[in-house]
CHARMM internal coordinates of N, CA and C (Angstrom, degrees):
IC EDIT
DIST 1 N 1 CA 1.4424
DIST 1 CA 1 C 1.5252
ANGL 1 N 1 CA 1 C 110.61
DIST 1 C 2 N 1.2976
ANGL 1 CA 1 C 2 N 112.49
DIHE 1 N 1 CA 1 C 2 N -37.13
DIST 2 N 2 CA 1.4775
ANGL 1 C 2 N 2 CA 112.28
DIHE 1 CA 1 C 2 N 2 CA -169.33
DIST 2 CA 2 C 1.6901
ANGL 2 N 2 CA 2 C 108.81
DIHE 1 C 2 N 2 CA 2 C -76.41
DIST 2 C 3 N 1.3806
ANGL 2 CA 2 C 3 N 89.90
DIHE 2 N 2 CA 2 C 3 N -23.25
DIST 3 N 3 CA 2.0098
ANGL 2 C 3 N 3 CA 92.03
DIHE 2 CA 2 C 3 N 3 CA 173.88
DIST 3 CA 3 C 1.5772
ANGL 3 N 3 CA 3 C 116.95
DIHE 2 C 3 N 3 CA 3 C -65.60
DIST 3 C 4 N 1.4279
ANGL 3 CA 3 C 4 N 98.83
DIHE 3 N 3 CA 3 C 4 N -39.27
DIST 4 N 4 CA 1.5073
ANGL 3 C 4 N 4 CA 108.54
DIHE 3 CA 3 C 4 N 4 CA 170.71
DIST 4 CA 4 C 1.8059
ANGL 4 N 4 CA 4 C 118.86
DIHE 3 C 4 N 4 CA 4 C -62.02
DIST 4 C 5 N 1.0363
ANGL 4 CA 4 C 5 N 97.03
DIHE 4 N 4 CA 4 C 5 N -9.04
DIST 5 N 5 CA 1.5959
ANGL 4 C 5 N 5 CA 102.69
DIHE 4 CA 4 C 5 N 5 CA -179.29
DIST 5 CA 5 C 1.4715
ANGL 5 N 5 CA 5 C 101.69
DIHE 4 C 5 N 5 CA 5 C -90.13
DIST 5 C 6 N 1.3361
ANGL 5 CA 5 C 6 N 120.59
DIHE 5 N 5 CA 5 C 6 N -29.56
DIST 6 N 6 CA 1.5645
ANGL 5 C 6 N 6 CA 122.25
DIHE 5 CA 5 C 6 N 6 CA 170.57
DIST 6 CA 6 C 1.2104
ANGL 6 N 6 CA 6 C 122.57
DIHE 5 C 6 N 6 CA 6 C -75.96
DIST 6 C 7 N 1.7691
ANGL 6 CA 6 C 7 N 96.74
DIHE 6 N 6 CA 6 C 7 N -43.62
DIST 7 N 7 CA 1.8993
ANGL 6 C 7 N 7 CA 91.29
DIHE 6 CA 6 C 7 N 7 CA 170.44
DIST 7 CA 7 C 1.7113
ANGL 7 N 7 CA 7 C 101.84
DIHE 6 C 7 N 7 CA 7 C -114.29
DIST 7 C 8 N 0.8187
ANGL 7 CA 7 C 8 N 99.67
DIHE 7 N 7 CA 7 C 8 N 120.06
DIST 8 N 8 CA 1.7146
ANGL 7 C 8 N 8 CA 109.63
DIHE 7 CA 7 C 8 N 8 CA -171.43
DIST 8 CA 8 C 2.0376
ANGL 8 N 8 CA 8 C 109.18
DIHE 7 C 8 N 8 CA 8 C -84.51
DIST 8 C 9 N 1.7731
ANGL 8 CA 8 C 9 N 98.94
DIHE 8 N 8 CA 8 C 9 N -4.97
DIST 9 N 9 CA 1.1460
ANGL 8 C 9 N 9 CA 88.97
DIHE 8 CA 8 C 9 N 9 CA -174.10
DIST 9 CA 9 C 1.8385
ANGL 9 N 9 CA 9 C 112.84
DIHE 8 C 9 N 9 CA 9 C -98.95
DIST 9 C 10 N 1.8049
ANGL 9 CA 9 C 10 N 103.29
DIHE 9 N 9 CA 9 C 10 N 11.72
DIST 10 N 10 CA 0.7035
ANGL 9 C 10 N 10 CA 118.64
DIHE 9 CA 9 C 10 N 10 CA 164.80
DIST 10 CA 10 C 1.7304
ANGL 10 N 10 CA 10 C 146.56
DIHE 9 C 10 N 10 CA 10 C -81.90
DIST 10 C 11 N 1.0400
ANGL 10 CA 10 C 11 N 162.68
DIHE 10 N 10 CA 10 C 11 N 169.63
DIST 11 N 11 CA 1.2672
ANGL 10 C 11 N 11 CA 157.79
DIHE 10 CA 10 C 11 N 11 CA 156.80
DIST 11 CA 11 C 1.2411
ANGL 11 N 11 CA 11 C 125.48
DIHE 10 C 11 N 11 CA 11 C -126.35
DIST 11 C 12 N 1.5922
ANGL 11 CA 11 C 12 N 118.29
DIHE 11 N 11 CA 11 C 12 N 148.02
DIST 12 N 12 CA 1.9740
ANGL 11 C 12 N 12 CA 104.02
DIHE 11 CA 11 C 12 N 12 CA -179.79
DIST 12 CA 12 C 1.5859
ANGL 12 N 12 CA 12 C 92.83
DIHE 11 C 12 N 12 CA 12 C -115.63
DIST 12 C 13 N 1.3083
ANGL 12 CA 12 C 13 N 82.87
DIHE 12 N 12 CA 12 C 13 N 156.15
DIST 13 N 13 CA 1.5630
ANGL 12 C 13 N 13 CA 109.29
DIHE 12 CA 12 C 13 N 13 CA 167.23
DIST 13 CA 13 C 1.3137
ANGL 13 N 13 CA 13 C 126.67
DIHE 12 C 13 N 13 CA 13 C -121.93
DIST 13 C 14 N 1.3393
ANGL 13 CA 13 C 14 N 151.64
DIHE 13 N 13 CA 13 C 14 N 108.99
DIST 14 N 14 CA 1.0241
ANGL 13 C 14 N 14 CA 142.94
DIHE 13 CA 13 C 14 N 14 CA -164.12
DIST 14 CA 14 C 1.5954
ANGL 14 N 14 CA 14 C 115.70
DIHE 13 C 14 N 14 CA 14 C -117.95
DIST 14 C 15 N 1.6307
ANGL 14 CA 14 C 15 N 118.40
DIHE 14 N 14 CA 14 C 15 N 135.48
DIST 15 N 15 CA 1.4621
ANGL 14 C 15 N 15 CA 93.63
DIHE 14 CA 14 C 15 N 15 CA 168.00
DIST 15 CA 15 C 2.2135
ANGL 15 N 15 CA 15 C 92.37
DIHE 14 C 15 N 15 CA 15 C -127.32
DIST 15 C 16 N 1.2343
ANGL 15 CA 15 C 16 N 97.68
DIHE 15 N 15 CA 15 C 16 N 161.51
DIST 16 N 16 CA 1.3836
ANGL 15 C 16 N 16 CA 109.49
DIHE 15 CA 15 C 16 N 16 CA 168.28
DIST 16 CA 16 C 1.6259
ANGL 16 N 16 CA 16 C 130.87
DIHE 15 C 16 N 16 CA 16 C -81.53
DIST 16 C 17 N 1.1324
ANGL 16 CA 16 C 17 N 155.58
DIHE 16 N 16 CA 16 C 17 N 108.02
DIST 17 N 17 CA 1.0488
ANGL 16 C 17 N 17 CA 161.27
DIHE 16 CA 16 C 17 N 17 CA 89.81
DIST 17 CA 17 C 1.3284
ANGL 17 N 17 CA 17 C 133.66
DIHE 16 C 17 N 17 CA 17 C 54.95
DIST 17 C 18 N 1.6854
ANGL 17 CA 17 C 18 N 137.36
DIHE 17 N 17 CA 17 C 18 N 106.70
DIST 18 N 18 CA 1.5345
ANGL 17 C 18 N 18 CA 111.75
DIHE 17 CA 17 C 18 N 18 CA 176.43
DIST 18 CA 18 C 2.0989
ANGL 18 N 18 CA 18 C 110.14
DIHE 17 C 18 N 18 CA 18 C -80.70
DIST 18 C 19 N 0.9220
ANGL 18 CA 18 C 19 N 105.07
DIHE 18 N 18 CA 18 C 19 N 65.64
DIST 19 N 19 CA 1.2961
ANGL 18 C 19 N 19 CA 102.42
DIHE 18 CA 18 C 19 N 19 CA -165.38
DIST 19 CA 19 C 1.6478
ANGL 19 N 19 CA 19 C 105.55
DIHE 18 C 19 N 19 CA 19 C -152.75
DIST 19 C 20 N 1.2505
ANGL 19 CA 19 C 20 N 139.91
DIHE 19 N 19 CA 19 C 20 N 162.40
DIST 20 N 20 CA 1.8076
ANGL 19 C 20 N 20 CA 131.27
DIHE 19 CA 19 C 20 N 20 CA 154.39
DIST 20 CA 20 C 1.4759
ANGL 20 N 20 CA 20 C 101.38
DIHE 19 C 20 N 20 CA 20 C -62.01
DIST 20 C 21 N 1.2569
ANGL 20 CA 20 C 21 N 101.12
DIHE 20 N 20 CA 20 C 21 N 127.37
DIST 21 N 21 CA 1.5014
ANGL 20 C 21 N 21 CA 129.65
DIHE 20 CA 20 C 21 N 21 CA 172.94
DIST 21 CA 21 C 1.0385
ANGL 21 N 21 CA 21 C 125.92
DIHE 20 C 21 N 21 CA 21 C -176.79
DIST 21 C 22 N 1.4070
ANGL 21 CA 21 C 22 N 129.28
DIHE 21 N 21 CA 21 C 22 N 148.21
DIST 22 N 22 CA 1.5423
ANGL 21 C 22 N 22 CA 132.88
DIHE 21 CA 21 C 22 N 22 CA -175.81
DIST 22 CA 22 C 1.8595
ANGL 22 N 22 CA 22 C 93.87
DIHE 21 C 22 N 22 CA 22 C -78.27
DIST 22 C 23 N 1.6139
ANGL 22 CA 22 C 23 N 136.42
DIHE 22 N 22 CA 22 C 23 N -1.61
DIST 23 N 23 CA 1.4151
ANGL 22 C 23 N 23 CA 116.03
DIHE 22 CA 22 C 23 N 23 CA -165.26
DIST 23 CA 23 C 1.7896
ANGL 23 N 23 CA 23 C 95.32
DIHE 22 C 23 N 23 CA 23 C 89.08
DIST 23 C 24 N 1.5840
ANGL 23 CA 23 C 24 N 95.81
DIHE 23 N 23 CA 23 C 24 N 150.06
DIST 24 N 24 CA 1.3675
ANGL 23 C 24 N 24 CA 125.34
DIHE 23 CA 23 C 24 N 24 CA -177.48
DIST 24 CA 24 C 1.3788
ANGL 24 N 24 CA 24 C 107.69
DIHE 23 C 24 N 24 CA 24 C -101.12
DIST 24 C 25 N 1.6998
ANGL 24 CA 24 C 25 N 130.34
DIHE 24 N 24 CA 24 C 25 N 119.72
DIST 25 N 25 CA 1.3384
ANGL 24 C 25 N 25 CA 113.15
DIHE 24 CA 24 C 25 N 25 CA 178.71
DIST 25 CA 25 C 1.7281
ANGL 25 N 25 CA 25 C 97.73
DIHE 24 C 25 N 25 CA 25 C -120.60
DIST 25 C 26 N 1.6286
ANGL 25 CA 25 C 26 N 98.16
DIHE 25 N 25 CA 25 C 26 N 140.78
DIST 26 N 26 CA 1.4204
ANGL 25 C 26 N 26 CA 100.62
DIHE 25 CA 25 C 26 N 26 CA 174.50
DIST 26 CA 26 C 1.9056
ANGL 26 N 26 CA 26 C 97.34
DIHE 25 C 26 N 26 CA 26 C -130.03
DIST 26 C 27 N 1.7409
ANGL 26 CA 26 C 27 N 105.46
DIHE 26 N 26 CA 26 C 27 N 133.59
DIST 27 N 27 CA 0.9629
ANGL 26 C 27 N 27 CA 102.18
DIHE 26 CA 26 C 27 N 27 CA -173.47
DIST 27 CA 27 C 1.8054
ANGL 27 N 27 CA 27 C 102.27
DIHE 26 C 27 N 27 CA 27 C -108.08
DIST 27 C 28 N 1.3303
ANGL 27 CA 27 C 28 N 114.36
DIHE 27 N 27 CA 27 C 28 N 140.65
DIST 28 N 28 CA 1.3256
ANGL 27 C 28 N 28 CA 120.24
DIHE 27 CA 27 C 28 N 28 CA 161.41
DIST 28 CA 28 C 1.6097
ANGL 28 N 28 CA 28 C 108.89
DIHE 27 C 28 N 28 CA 28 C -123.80
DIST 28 C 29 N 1.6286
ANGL 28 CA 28 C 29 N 94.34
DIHE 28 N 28 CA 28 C 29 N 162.72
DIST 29 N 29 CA 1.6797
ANGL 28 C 29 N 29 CA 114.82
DIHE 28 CA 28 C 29 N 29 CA 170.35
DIST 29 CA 29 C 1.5231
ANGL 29 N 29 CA 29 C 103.01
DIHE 28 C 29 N 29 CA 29 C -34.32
DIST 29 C 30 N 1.1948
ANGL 29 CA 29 C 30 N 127.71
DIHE 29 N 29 CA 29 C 30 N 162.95
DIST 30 N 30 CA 1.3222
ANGL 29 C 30 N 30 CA 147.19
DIHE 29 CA 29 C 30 N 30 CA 169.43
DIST 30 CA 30 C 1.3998
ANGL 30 N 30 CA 30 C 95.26
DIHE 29 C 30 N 30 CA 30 C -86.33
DIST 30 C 31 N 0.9692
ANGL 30 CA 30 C 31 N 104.64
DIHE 30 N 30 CA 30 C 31 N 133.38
DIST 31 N 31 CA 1.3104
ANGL 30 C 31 N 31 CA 123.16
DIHE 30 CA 30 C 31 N 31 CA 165.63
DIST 31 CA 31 C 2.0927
ANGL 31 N 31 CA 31 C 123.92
DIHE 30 C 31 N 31 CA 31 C 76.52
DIST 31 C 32 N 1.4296
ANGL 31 CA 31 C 32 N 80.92
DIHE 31 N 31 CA 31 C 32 N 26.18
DIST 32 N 32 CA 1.6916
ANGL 31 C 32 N 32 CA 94.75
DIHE 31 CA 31 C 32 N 32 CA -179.42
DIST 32 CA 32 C 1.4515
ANGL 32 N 32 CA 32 C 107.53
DIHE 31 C 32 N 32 CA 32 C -112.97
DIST 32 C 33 N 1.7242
ANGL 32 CA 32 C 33 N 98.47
DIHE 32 N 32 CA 32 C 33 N 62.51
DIST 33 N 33 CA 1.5768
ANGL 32 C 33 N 33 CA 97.41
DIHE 32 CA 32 C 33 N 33 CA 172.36
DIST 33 CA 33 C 1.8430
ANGL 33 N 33 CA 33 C 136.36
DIHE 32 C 33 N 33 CA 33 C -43.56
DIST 33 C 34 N 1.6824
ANGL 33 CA 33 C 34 N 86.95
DIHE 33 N 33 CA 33 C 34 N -33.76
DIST 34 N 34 CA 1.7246
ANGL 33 C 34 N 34 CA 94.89
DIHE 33 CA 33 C 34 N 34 CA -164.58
DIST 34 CA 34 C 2.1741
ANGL 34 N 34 CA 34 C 78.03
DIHE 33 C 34 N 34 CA 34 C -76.88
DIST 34 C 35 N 1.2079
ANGL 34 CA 34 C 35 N 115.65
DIHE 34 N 34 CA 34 C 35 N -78.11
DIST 35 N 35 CA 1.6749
ANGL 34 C 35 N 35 CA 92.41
DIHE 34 CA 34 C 35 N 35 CA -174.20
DIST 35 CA 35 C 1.6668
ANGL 35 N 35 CA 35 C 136.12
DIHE 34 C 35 N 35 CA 35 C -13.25
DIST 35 C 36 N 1.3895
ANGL 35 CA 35 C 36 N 96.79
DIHE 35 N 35 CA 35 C 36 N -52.35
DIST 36 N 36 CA 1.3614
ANGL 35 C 36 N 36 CA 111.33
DIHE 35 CA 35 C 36 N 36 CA 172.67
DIST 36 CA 36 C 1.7171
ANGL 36 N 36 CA 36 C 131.41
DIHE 35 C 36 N 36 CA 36 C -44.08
DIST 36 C 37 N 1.3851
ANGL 36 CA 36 C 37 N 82.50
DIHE 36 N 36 CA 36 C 37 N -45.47
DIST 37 N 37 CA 1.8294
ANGL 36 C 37 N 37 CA 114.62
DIHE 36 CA 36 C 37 N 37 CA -160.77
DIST 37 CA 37 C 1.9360
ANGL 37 N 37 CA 37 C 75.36
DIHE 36 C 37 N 37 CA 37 C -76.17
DIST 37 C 38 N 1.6098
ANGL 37 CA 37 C 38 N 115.13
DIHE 37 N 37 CA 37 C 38 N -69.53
DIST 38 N 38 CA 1.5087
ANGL 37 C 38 N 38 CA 95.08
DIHE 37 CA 37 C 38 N 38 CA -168.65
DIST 38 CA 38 C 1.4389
ANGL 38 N 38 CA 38 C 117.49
DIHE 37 C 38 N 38 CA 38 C -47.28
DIST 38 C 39 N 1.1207
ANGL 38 CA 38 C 39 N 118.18
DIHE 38 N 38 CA 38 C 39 N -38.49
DIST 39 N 39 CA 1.4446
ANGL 38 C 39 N 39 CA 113.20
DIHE 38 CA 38 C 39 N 39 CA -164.93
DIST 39 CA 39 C 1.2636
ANGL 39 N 39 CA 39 C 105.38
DIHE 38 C 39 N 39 CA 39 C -52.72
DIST 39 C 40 N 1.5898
ANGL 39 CA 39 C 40 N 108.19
DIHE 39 N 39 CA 39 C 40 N -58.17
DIST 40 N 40 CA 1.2642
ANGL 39 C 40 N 40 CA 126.35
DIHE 39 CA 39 C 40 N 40 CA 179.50
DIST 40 CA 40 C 2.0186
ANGL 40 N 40 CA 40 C 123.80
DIHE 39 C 40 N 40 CA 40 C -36.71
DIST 40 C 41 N 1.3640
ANGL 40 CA 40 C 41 N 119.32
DIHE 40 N 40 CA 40 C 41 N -32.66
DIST 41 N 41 CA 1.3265
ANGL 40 C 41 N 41 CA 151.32
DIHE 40 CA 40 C 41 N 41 CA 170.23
DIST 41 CA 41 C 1.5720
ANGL 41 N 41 CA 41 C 112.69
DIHE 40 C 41 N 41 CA 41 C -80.99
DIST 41 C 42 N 1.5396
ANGL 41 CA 41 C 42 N 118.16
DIHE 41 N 41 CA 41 C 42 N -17.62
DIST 42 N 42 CA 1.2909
ANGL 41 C 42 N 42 CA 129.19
DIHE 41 CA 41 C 42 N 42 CA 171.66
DIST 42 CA 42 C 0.8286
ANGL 42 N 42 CA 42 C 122.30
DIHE 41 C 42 N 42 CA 42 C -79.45
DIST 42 C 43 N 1.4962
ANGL 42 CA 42 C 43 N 119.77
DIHE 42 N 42 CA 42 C 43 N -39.12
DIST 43 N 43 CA 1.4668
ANGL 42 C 43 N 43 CA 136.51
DIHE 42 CA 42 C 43 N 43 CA -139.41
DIST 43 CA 43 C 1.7168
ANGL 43 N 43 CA 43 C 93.78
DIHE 42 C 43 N 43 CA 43 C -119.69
DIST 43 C 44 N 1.4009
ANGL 43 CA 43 C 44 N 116.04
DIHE 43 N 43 CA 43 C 44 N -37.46
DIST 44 N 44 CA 1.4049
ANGL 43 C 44 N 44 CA 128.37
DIHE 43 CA 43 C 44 N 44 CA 164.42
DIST 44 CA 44 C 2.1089
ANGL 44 N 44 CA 44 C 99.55
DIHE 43 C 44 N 44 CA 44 C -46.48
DIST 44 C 45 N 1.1407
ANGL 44 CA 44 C 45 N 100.76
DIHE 44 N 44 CA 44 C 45 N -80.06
DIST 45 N 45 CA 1.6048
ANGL 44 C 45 N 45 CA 124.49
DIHE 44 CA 44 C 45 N 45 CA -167.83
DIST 45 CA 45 C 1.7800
ANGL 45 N 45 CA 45 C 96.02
DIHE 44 C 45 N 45 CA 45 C -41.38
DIST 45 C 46 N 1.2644
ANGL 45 CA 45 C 46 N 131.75
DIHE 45 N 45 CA 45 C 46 N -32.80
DIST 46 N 46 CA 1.1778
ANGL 45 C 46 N 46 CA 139.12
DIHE 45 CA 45 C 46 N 46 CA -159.86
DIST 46 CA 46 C 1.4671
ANGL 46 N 46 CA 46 C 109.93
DIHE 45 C 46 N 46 CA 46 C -103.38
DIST 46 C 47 N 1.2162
ANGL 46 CA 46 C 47 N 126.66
DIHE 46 N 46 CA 46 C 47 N -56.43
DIST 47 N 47 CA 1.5862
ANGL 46 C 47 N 47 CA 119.15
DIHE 46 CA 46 C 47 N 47 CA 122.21
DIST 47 CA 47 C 1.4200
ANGL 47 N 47 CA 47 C 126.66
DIHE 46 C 47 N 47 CA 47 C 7.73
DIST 47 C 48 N 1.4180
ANGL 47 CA 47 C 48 N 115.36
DIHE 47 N 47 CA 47 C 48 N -103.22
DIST 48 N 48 CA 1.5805
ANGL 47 C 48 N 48 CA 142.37
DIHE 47 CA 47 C 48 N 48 CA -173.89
DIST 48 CA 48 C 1.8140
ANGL 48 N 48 CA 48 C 85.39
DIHE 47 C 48 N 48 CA 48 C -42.84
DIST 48 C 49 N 1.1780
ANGL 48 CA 48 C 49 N 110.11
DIHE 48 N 48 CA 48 C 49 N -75.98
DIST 49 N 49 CA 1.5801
ANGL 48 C 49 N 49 CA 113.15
DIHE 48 CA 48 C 49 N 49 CA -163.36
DIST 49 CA 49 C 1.7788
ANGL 49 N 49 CA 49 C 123.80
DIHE 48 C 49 N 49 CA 49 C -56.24
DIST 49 C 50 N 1.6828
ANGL 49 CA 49 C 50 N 101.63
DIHE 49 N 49 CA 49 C 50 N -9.70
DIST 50 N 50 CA 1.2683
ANGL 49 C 50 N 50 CA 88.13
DIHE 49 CA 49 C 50 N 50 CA 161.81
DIST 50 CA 50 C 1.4775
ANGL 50 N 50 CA 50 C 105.56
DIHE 49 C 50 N 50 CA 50 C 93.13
DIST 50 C 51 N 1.0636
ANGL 50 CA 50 C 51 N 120.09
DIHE 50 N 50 CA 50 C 51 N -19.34
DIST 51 N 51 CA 2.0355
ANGL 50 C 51 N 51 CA 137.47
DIHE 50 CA 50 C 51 N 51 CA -168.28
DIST 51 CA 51 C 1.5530
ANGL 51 N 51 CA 51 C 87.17
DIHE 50 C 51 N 51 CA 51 C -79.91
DIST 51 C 52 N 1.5385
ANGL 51 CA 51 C 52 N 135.53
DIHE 51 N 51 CA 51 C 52 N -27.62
DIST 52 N 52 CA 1.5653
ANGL 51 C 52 N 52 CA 126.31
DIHE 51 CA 51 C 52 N 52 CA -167.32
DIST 52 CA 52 C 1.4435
ANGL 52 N 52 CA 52 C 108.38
DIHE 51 C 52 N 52 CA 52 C -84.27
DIST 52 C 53 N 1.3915
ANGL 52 CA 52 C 53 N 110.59
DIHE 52 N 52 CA 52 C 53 N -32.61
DIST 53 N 53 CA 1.6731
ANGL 52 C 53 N 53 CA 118.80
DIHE 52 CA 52 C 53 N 53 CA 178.26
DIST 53 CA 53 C 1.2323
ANGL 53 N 53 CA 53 C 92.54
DIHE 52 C 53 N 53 CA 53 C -91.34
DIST 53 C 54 N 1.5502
ANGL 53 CA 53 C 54 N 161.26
DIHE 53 N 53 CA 53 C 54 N 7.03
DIST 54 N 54 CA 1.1849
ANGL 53 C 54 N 54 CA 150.69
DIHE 53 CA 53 C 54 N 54 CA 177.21
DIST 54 CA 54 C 1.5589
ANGL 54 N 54 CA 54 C 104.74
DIHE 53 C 54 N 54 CA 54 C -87.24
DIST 54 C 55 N 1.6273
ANGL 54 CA 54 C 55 N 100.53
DIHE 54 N 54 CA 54 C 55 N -43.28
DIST 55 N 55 CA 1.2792
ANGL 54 C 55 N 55 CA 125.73
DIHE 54 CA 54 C 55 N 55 CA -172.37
DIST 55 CA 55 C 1.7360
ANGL 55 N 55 CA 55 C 112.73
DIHE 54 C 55 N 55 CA 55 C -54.68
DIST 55 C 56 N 1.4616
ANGL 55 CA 55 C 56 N 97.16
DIHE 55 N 55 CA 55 C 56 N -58.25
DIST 56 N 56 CA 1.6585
ANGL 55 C 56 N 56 CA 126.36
DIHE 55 CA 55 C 56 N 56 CA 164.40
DIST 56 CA 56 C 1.4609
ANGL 56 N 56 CA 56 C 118.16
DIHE 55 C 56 N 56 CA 56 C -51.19
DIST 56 C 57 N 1.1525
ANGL 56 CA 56 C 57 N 130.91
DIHE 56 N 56 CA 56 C 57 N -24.46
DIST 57 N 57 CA 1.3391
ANGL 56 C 57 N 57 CA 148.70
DIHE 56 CA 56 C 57 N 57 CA 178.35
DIST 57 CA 57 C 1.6673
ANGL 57 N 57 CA 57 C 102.90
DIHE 56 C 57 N 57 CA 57 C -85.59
DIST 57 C 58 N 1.2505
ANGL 57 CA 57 C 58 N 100.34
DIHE 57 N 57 CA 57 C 58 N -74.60
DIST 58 N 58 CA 1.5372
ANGL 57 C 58 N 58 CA 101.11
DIHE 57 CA 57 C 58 N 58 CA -171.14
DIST 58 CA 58 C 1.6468
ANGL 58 N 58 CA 58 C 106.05
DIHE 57 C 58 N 58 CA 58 C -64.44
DIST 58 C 59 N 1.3036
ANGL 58 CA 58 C 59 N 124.24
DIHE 58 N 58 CA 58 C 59 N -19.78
DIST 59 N 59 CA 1.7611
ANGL 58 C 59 N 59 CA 112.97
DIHE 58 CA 58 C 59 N 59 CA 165.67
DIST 59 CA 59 C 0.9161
ANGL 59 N 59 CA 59 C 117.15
DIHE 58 C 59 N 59 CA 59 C -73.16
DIST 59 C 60 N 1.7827
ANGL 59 CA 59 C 60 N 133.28
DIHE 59 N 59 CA 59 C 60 N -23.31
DIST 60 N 60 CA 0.9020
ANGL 59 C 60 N 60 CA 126.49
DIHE 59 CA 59 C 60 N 60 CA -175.99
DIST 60 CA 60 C 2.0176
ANGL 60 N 60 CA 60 C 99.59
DIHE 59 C 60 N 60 CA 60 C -92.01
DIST 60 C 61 N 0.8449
ANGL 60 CA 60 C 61 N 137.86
DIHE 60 N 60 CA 60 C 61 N -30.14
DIST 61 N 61 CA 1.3327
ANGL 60 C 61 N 61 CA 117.40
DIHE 60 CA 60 C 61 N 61 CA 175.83
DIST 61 CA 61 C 1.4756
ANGL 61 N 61 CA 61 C 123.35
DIHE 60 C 61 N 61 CA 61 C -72.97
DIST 61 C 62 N 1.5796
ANGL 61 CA 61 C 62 N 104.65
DIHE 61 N 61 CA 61 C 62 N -13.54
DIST 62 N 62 CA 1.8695
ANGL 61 C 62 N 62 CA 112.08
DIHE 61 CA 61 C 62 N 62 CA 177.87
DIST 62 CA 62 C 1.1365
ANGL 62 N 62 CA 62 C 90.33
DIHE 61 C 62 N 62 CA 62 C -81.41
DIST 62 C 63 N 1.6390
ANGL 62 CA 62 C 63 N 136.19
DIHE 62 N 62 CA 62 C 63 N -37.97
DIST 63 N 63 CA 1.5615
ANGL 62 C 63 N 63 CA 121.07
DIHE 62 CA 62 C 63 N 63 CA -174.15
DIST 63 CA 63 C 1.8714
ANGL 63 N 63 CA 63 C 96.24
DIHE 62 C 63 N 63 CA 63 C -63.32
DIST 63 C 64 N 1.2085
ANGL 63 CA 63 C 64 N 89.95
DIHE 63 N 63 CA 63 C 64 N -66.71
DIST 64 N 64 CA 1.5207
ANGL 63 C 64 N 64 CA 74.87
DIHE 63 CA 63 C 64 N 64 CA -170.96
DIST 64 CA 64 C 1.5642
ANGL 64 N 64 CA 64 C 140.49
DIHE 63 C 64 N 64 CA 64 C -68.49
DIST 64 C 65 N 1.3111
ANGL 64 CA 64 C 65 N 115.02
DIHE 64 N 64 CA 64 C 65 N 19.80
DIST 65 N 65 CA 1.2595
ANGL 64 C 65 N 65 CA 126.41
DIHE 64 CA 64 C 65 N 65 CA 179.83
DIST 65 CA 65 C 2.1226
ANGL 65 N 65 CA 65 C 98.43
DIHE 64 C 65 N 65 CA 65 C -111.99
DIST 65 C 66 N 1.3911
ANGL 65 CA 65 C 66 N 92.39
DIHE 65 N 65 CA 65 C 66 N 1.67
DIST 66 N 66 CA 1.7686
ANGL 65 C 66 N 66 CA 94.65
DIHE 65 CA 65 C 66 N 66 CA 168.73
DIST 66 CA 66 C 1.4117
ANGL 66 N 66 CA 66 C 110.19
DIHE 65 C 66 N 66 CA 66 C -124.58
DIST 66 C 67 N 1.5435
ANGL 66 CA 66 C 67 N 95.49
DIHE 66 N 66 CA 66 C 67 N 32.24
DIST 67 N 67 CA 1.8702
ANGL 66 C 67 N 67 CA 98.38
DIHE 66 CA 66 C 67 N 67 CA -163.08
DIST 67 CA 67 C 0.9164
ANGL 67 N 67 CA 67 C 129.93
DIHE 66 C 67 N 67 CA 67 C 22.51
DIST 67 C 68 N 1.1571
ANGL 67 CA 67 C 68 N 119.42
DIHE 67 N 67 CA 67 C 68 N 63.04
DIST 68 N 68 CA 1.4362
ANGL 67 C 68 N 68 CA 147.18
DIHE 67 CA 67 C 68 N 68 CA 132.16
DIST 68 CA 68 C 1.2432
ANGL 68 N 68 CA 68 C 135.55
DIHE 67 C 68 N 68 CA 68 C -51.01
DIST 68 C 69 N 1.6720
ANGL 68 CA 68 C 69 N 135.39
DIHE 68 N 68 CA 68 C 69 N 102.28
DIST 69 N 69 CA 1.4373
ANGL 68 C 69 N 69 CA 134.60
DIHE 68 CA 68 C 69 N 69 CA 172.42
DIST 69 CA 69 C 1.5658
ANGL 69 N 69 CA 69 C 99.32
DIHE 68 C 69 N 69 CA 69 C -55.61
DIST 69 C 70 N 1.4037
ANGL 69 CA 69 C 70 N 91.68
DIHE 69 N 69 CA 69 C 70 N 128.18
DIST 70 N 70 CA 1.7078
ANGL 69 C 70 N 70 CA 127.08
DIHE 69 CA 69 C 70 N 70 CA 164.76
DIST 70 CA 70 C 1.6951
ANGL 70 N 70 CA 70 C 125.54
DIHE 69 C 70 N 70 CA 70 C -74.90
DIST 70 C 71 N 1.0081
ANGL 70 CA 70 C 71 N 165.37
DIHE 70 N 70 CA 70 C 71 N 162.36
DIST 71 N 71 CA 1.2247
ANGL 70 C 71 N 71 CA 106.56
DIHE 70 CA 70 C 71 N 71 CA 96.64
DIST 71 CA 71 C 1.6035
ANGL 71 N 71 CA 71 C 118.48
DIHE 70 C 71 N 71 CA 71 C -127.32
END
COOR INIT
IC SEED 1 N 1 CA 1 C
IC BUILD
């Protein structure tokens, strides 16, 4: 949010997580609906399919195979 206060021609988007997390923010231009909308259809599709918690899984075992705190 506070980046958006620097570039004002920006916007955030955030979605939430089944996992601990503060949420994923991706910022685009103002006013780049059709960008948005894909992202938005990306992040849906990646979601639904299960590839986003796959993703979350396998980071969390490379952290912890470099002993790495999780949580």
């Amino acid at each position: 949010e506070q980046y958006c206060v620097n570039y004002p021609e920006l916007a955030v988007s955030e979605w939430k997580f089944d996992y601990q997390s503060q949420g994923t923010r991706v910022l685009v231009p103002k006013g780049e609906d059709e960008l948005l909308e894909a992202i938005n259809e990306i992040i849906a599709e990646v979601n639904e399919s299960g590839i986003y918690q796959q993703w979350v899984d396998e980071g969390i075992e490379l952290a912890t195979s470099l002993g790495l705190e999780t949580n």
